[in-house]
Legacy VTK file of the C-alpha trace (Angstrom):
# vtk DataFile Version 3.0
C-alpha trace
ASCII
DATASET POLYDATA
POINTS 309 float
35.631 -29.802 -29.268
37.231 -32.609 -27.383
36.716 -34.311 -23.961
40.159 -35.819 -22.220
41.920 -35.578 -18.877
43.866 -31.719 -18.338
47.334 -31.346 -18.823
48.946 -29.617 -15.708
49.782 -26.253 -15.295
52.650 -24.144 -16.506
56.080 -25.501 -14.806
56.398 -22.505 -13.132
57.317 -22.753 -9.415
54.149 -20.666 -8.164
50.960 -21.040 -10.309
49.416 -17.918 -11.338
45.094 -17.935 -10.889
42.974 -15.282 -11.731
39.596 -15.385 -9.817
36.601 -13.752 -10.971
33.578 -13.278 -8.803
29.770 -11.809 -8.804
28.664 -9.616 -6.700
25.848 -10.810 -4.820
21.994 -8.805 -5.283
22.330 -8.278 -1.899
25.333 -7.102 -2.221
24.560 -4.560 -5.154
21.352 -3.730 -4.593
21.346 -3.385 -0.165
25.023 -2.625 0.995
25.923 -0.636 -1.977
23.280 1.064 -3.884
20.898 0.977 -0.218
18.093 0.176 -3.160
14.575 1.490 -1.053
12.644 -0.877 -2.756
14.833 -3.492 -1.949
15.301 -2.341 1.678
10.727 -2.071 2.130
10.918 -5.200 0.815
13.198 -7.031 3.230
11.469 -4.875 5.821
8.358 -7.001 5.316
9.910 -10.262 4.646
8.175 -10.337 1.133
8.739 -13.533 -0.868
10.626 -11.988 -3.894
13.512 -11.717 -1.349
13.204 -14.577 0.880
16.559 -16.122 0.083
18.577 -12.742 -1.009
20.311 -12.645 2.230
21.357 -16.545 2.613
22.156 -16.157 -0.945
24.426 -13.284 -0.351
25.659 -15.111 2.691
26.896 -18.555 0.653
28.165 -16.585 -2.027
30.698 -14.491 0.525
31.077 -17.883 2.254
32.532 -19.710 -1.329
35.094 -16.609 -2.144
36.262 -16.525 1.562
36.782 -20.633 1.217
38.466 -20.044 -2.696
40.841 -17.236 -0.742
41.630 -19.867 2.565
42.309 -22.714 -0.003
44.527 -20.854 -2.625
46.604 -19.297 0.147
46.937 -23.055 2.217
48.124 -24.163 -1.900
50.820 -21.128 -1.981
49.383 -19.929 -4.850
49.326 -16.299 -6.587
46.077 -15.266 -7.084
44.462 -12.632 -7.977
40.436 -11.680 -7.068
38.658 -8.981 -9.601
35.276 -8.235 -9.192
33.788 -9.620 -12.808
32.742 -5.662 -13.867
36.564 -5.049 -13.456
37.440 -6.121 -17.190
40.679 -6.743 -17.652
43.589 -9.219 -19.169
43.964 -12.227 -18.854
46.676 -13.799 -20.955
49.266 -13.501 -18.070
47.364 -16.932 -15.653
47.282 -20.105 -15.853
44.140 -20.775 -14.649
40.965 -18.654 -14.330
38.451 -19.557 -11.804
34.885 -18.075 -11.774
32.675 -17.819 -8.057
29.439 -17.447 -9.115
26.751 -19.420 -11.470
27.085 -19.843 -15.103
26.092 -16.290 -15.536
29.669 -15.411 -14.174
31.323 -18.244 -16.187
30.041 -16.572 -19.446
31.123 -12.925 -18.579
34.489 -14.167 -17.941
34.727 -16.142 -20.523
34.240 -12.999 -22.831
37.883 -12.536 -22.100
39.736 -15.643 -22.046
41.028 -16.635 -24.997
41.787 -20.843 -26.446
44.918 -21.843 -24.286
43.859 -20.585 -20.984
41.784 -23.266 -18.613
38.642 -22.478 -16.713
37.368 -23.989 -13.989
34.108 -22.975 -12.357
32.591 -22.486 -8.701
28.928 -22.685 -8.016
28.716 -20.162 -4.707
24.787 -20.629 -3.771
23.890 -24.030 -5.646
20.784 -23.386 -4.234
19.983 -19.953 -6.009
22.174 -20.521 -9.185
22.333 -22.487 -12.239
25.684 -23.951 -12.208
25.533 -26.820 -15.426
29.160 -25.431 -16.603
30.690 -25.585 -13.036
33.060 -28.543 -11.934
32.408 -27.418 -8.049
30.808 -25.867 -5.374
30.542 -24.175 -1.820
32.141 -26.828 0.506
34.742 -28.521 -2.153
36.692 -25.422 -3.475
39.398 -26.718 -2.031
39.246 -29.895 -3.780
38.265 -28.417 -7.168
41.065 -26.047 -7.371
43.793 -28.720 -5.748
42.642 -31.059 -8.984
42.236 -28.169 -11.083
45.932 -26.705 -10.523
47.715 -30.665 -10.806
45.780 -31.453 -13.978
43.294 -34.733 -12.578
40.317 -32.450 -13.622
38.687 -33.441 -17.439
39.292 -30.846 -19.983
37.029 -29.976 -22.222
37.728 -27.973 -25.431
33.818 -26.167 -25.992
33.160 -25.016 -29.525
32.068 -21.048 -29.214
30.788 -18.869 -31.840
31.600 -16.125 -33.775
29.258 -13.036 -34.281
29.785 -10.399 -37.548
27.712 -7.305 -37.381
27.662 -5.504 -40.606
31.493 -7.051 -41.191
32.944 -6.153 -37.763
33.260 -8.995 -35.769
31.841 -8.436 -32.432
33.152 -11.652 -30.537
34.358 -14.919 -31.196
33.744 -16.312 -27.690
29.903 -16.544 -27.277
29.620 -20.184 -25.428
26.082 -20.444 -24.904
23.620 -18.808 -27.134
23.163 -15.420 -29.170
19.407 -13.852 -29.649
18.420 -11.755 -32.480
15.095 -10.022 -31.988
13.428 -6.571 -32.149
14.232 -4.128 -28.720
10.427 -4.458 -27.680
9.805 -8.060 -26.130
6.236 -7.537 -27.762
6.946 -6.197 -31.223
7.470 -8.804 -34.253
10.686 -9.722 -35.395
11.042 -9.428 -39.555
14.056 -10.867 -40.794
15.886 -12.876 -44.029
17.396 -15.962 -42.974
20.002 -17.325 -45.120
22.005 -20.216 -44.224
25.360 -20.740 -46.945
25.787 -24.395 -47.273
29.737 -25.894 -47.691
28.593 -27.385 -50.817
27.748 -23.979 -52.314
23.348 -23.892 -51.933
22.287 -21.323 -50.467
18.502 -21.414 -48.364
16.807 -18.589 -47.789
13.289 -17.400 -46.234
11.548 -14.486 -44.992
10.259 -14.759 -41.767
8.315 -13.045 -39.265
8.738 -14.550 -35.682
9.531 -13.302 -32.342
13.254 -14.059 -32.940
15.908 -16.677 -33.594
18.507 -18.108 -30.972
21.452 -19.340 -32.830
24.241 -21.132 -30.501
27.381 -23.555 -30.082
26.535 -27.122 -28.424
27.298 -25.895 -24.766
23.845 -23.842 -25.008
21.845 -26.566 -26.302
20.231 -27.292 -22.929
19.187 -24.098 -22.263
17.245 -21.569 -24.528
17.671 -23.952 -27.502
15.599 -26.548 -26.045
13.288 -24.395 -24.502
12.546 -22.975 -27.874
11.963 -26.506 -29.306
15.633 -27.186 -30.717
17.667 -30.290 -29.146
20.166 -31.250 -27.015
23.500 -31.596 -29.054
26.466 -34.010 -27.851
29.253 -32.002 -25.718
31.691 -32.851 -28.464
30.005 -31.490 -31.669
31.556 -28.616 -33.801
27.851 -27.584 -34.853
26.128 -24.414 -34.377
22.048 -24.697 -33.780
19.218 -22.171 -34.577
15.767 -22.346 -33.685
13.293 -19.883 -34.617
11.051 -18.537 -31.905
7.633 -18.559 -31.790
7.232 -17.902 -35.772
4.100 -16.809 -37.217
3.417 -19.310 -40.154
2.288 -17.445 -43.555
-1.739 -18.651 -44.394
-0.228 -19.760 -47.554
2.334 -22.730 -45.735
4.677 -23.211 -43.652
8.338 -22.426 -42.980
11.249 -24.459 -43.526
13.795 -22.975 -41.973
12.371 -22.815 -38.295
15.662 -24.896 -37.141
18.863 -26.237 -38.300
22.576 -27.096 -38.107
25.246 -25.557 -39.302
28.439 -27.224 -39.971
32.228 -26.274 -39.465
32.830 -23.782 -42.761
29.214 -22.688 -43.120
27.482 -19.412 -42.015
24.279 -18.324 -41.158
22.961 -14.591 -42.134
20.027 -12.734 -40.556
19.341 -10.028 -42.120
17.312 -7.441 -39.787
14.156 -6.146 -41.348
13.389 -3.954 -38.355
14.119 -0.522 -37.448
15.185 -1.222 -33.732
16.919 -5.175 -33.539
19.393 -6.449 -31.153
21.717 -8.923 -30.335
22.508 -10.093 -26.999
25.436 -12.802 -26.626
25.898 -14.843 -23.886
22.763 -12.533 -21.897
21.497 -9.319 -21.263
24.732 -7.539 -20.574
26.665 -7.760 -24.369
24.215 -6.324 -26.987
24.519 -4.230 -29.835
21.940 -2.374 -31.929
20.548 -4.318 -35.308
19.591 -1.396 -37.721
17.098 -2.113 -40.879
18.989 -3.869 -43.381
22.084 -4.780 -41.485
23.368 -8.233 -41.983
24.612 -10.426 -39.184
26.258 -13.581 -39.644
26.985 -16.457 -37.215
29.959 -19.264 -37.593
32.013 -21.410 -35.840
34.671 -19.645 -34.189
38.173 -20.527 -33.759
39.229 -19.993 -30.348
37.325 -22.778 -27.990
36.842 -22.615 -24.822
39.049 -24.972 -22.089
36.688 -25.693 -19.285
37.982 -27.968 -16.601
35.848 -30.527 -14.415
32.951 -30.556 -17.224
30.616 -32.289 -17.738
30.554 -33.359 -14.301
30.545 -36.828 -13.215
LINES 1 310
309 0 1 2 3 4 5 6 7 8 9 10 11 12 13 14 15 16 17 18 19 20 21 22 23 24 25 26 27 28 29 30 31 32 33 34 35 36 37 38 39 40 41 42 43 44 45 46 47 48 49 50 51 52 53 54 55 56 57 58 59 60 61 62 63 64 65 66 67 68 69 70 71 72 73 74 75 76 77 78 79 80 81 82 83 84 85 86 87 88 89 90 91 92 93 94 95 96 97 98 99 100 101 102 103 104 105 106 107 108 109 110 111 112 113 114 115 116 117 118 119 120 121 122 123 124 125 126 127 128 129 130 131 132 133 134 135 136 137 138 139 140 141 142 143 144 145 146 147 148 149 150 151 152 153 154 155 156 157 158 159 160 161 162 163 164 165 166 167 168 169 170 171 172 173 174 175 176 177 178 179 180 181 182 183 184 185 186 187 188 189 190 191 192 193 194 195 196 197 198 199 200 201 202 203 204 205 206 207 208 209 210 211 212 213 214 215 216 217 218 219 220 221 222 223 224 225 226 227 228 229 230 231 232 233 234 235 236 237 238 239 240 241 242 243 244 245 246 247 248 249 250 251 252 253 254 255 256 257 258 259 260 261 262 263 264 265 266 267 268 269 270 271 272 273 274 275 276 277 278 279 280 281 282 283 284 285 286 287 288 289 290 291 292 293 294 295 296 297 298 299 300 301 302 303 304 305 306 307 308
């Protein structure tokens, strides 16, 4: 992964952006789906949805301000709704209206040599650590995105293997292997294949294991006890969750690095695992016995404007 200023756009005459957007919970759960336990709830002003409707309200406010400022630039773009999955490889730059949750469904689908640049719509509901702006400077952000004065940043992803299929390559923040039931114990193998040939390996019981590129490292890594890695690094992390340490010792293997060329397996010993990369919404079914294995990948990820500052 590298940090240096972005190269400019295609030389085509008219730019080509692809923007993809949330929907807000208001959005979903009110106007569309007319959700009665949402609706009793607004009814009585309860605090679970205090800020749903300013939320929703910032959120439309950023896309209408994205759609203003790329028509004042003359630019074709193109809004899709981030559930609308489609291609990508025809833009030159993708922009994401949202949080980081929306950065990291898009990013599913954009492959090494397009740039990303991302807009924080409600800073004051959302997590936005991987976006380079918010509501009240889209303008700005995509005007520096689209002549190249925004840092690039080439993020390290990972790959994911499932049994030898390869389920992604483009999981940017974190992938979590654990059983289906939040509350049922996680029995696994862990075997991490050094690049000098050594192989560890231990048995572990736990509650799971995150296992993620450096762009995740200040999220669910940390909060599981693992560290913050520098922006640049090619290393993958894991940290064991919560493990339950044998009467007889200790484990060793309750976090470590794993270098460019090396893997690490988990091999499920549960009857009902999962994987979910890059949250809730991309999982797949861990069977007993199946072996998954996590490495480097080789398509990174070109964000634009981070890290901030």
């Amino acid at each position: 992964m590298s940090t240096r200023p972005t190269r400019r756009m295609s030389a085509r005459d008219v730019p080509r952006v692809l923007v993809v957007y949330k929907k807000s919970a208001y959005q979903t759960n009110v106007k569309e789906r007319k959700n009665a336990r949402f609706l009793e709830l607004l009814e009585r002003r309860d605090p679970a949805v205090t800020r749903l409707i300013e939320a929703h309200e910032d959120h439309v406010s950023t896309i209408d301000e994205a759609r203003a400022a790329l028509e004042s630039m003359g630019v074709r773009a193109v809004f899709r709704f981030r559930g609308d999955e489609g291609l990508v490889e025809d833009t030159d730059l993708v922009v994401t209206i949202g949080g980081d949750g929306t950065l990291l469904w898009a990013a599913r689908w954009v492959g090494a040599g397009i740039p990303v640049v991302a807009i924080n719509s409600a800073p004051k509901d959302s997590v936005g650590h991987f976006c380079a702006g918010a509501k009240g400077e889209v303008k700005k952000t995509l005007e520096l995105a689209l002549a190249g004065e925004l840092r690039e940043t080439r993020l390290t992803r990972m790959e994911v293997e499932l049994e030898g299929e390869i389920l992604t390559k483009r999981v940017l923040n974190d992938a979590l292997f654990a059983h289906s039931s939040p509350a049922a114990t996680t029995r696994y193998v862990l075997r991490h294949a050094h690049d000098d040939g050594r192989v560890s390996e231990e048995e572990h019981k736990s509650s799971g294991i995150w296992i993620g590129p450096p762009a995740g490292s200040t999220a669910a890594q940390l909060s599981a006890g693992g560290r913050v890695m520098p922006v640049g690094s090619k290393r993958l992390q894991y940290i064991v969750r919560e493990p339950y340490l044998p009467p007889e010792g200790s484990y060793r293997m309750v976090r470590g690095l794993i270098d460019p060329g090396e893997e690490l397996a988990v091999i499920s010993k549960v009857r009902e695992g999962r994987v979910f990369m890059d949250g809730p919404h991309h999982v797949r079914d861990v069977r007993m016995g199946a072996r998954l294995v996590f490495r480097r990948s080789d398509e990174p990820l070109t964000l634009l404007g981070f890290p901030r500052g």
